[in-house]
C-alpha positions in Angstrom: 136.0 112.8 54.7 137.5 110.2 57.1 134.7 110.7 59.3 131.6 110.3 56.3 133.6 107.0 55.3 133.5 105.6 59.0 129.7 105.9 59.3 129.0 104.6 56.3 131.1 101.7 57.2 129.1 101.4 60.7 125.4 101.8 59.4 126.4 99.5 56.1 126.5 95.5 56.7 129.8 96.2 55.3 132.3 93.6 57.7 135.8 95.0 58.3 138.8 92.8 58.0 140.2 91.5 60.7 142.9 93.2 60.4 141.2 96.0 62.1 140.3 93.8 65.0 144.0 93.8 66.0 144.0 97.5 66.1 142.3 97.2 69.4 144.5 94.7 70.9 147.3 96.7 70.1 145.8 100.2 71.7 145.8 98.0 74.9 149.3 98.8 76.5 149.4 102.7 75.5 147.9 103.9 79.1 150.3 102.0 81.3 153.2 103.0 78.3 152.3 106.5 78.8 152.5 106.3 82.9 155.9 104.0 82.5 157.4 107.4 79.9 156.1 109.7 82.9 157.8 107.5 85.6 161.0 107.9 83.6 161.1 112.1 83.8 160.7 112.1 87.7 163.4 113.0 89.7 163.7 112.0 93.9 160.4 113.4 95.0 160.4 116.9 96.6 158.6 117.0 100.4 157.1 120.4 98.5 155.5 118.4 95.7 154.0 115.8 98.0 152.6 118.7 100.0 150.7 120.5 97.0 150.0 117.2 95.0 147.6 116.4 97.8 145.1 119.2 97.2 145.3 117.7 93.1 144.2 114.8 94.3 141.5 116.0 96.5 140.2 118.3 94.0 140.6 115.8 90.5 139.7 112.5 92.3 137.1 113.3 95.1 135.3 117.0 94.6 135.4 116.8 91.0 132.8 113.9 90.6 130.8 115.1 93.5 130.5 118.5 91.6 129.7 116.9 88.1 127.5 114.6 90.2 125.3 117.5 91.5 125.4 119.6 88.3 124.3 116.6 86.4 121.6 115.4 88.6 120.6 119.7 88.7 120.2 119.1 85.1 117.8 116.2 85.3 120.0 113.8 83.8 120.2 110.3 85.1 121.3 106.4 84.1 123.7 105.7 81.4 124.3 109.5 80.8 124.8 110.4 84.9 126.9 107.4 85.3 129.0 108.2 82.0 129.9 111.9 83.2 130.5 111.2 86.9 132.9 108.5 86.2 134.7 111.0 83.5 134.7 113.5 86.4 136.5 110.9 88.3 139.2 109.8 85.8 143.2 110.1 86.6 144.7 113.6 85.5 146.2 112.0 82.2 149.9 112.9 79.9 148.4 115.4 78.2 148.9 118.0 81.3 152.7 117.2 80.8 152.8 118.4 77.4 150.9 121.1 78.6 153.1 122.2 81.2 156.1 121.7 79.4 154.8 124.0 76.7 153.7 126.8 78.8 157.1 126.4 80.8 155.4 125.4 84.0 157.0 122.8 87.0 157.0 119.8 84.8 157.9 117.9 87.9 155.3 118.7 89.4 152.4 117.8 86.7 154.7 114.6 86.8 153.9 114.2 90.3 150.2 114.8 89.7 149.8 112.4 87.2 151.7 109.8 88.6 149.9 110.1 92.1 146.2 110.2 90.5 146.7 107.7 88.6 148.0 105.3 92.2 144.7 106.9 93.4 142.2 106.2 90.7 142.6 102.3 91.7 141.0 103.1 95.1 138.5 106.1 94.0 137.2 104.5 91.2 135.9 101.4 92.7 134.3 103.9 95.2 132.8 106.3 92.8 131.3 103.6 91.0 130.1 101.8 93.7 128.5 105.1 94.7 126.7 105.7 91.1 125.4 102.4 91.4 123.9 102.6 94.8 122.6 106.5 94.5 
């Protein structure tokens, strides 16, 4: 129902108020929110958890869009679309894997770590993947 109502608001010259503009400016803050709510869980790092977060990193930040990259381009997609997946491939490990491995009773710490770290990360591999979309 919801999701009949919001095309038929999209495809209809029917203007929202703006109101609903604000919705946006108030989403804004909820990624660096989330990351502050993970900082708050983590205890004195563990020389164990720096050693295995670096293969998470490796693997979510560097082979991931390289992989995507080639199974994209293998595909015959390219522009917009390549750009759009490669750059999803290279995106942060996110909260959502702490719920995840709190749930399944997994190191929490640890999913912690990896989110906290990728994230750090993502400011120096994303300027680089997308620098590298652009130019291949």
């Amino acid at each position: 129902m919801d999701l009949a109502l919001g095309f038929m608001i999209n495809f209809s010259s029917i203007s929202l108020p703006k109101f609903f503009l604000t919705l946006g400016l108030m989403a804004m803050p909820i990624v660096p929110l989330m990351l502050f709510s993970v900082s708050l869980v983590l205890p004195m790092p563990n020389i164990k958890h720096v050693v295995i977060v670096a293969p998470a990193l490796i693997i979510k930040l560097c082979i991931a869009p390289l992989l995507s990259f080639a199974i994209v381009s293998f595909f015959g997609m390219d522009g917009l679309a390549l750009k759009s997946v490669v750059m999803e491939a290279a995106m942060p490990t996110m909260v959502l894997t702490l719920v995840v491995a709190s749930h399944h009773k997994l190191d929490y710490n640890l999913s912690a770590f990896v989110i906290l770290f990728t994230a750090a990360s993502a400011f120096i591999t994303l300027p680089i993947t997308s620098w590298l979309i652009r130019n291949f």
